[in-house]
GUROPA-357013 format. One record per residue (C-alpha): x, y, z. Coordinates in steps of 0.1 Angstrom, whole numbers, plus 5000, padded with zeros to 4 digits. Each point is the difference from the previous one (the first is absolute). Example, Ala and Ser with C-alpha at 12.3 -4.5 7.8 and 13.67 -1.06 7.14 Angstrom:
! GUROPA-357013
((5123,4955,5078))
((5014,5034,4993))
! end
This chain:
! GUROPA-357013
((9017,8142,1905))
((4967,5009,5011))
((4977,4969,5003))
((4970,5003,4979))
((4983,4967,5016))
((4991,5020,5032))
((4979,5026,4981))
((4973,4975,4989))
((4998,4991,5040))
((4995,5041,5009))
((4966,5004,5018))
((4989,5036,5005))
((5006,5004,5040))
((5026,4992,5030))
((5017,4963,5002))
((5019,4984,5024))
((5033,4995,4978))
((5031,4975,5018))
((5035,5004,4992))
((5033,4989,5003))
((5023,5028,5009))
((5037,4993,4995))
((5014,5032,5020))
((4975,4986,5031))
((5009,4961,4991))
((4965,4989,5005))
((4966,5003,4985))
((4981,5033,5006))
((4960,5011,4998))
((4983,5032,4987))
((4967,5012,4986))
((5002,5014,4962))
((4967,5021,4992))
((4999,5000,4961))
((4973,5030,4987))
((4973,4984,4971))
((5008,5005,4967))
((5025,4976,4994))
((5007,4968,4978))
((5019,4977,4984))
((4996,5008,4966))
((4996,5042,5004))
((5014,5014,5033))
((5013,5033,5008))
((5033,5008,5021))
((4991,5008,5037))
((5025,5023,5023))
((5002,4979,5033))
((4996,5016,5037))
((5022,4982,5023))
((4977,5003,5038))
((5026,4995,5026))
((4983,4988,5034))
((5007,5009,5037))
((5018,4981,5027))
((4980,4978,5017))
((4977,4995,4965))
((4999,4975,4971))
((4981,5005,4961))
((4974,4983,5021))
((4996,5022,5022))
((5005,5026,4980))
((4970,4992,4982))
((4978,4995,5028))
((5008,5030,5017))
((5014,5027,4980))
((4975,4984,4972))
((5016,5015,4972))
((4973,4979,4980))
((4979,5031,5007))
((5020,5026,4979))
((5021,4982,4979))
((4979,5014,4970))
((5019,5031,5009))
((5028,4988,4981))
((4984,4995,4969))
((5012,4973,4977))
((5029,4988,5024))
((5014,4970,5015))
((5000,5001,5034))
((5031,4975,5019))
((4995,4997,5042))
((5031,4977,5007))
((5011,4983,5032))
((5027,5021,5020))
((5000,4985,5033))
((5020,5018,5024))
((5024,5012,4975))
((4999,5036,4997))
((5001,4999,4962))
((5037,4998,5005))
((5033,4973,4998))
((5010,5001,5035))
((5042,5000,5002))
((4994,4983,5035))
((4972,4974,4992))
((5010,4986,4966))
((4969,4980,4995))
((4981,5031,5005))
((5000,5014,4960))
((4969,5017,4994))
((5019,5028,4975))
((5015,4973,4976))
((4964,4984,5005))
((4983,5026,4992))
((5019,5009,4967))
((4996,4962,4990))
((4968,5005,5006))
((4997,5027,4973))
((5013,4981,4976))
((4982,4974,5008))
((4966,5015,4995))
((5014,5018,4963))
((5008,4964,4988))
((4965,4984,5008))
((4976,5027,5000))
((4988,5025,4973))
((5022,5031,5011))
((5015,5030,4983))
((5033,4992,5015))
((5016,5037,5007))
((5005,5019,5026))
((4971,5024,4993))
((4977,4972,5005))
((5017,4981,5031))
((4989,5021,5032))
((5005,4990,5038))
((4974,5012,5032))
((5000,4986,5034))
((4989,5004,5035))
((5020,5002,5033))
((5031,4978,4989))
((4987,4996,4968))
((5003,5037,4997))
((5031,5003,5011))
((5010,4969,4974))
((4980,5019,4972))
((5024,5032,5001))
((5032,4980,5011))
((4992,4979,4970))
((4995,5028,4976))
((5031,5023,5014))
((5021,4970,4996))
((4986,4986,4967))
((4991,5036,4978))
((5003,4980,4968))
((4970,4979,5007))
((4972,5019,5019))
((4988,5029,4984))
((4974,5003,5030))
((5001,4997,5036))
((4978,5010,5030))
((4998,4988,5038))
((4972,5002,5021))
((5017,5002,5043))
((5029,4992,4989))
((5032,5009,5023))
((5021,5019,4975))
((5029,5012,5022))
((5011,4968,5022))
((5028,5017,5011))
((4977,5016,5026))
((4993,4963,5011))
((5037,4991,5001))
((5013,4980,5015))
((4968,4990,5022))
((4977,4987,4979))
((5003,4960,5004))
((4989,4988,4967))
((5022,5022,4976))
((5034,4994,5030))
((4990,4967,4990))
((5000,5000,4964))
((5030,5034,4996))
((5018,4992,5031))
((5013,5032,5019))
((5018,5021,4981))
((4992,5035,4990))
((5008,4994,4963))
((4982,4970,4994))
((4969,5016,5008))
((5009,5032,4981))
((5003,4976,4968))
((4967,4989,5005))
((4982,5030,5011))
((4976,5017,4976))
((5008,5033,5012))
((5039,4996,4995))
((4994,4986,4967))
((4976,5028,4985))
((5020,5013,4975))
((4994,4966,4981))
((4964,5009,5000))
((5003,5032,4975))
((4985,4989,4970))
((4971,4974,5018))
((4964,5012,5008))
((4996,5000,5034))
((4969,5001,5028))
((5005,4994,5034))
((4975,5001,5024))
((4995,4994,5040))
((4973,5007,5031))
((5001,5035,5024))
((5008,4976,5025))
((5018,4972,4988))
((5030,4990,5015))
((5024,5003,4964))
((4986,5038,4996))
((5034,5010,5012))
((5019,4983,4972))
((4978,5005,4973))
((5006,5039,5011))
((5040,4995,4994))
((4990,4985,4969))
((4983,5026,4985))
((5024,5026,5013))
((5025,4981,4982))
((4986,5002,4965))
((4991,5033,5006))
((5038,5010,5006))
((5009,4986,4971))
((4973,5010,4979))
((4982,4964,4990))
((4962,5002,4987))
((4977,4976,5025))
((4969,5003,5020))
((4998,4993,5037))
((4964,5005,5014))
((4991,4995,5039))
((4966,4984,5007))
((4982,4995,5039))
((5005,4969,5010))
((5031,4975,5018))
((5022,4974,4988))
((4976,4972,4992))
((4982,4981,4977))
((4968,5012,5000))
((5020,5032,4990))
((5018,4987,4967))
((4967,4984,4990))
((4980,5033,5003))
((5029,5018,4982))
((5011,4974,4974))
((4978,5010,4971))
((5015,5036,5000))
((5039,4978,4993))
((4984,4978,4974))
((4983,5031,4985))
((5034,5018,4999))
((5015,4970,4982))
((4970,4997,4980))
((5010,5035,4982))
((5037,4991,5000))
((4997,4972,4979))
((4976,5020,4978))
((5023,5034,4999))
((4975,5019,5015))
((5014,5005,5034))
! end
């Protein structure tokens, strides 16, 4: 049952909200940005963007550097959830089994629907991130198509099979077979993503070009609608914060059904 006693403590803006996640077994931090507009006694139902940071990052730094403060108003009336993903790769890790971020991730969702004013379909739930986070964006939304009616990744490595079985923090996390990896890959799993709106985007000279390429040859083989735009630039922050605004403009329409 959603609990009515938060609303009347809803302040127009981003908060530092702590949590205790059962899937991680400890408590967790994020930053919810809640638009104006809101209260206790009249409030409308927001859709919720889900920003999925980076490796290496934290909400905190997410706000200080990718500073989605400055066009978060591209959303419109939305709620806006930066959660804590550590090192996790948005994923449940069948080596590592404190590693959980998936299961997290969902509880997450339902976590934020109970306590916040949300329209709680899957029209209004939407996922984007950056470098892992996009990768956990569209492995979240191929896996999960009955909750995210949205997704979009900004250098995000979309075909980690061309990393297998190299790449040290996913052997870590997948361990080193072929088929693991192929049942988290967002490339392998695109069929899933059919019937979800999707924008992916990544530099000239970034170092996941390659994969977002397979990706978007993939959809186009089977015929799924998305948009996949190349912009100048590299892998790095100061690229996802120059480029965010066009993702939370994307989402912006989404929830609005103008996109």
């Amino acid at each position: 049952m959603r609990n009515l006693a938060w609303l009347s403590r809803l302040r127009y803006g981003f908060r530092r909200v702590y949590w205790h996640s059962a899937s991680l077994g400890r408590r967790v931090e994020m930053l919810v940005y809640t638009p104006p507009g809101g209260s206790a006694q009249v409030h409308p139902r927001w859709p919720v963007l889900f920003l999925l940071h980076g490796s290496g990052h934290s909400p905190g730094t997410v706000y200080r550097e990718a500073k989605p403060q400055a066009c978060v108003s591209e959303l419109g009336g939305a709620i806006l959830v930066i959660p804590e993903g550590q090192q996790g790769w948005w994923l449940d890790s069948p080596v590592d089994g404190r590693s959980c971020y998936e299961s997290y991730l969902l509880e997450l969702v339902g976590f934020i629907d109970s306590q916040y004013p949300t329209e709680p379909s899957r029209e209004s739930h939407a996922v984007c991130g950056f470098s892992m986070g996009g990768f956990g964006a569209m492995l979240l939304a191929a896996r999960h198509p009955q909750l995210f009616g949205t997704a979009s990744s900004l250098l995000g490595p979309l075909d980690i099979r061309q990393w297998h079985p190299d790449y040290y923090r996913l052997q870590a996390l997948l361990g080193p077979s072929m088929a693991v990896w192929e049942g988290h890959n967002p490339t392998s799993l695109c069929d899933s993503l059919r019937d979800t709106r999707l924008l992916f985007t990544t530099g000239s000279e970034a170092m996941d070009r390659s994969q977002n390429e397979a990706f978007a040859a993939a959809l186009r083989a089977k015929c799924i609608a998305h948009e996949y735009r190349v912009f100048p630039g590299w892998h790095d922050t100061g690229w996802v914060r120059e480029h965010l605004s066009y993702h939370f403009a994307f989402h912006g329409r989404c929830f609005r059904g103008t996109a």
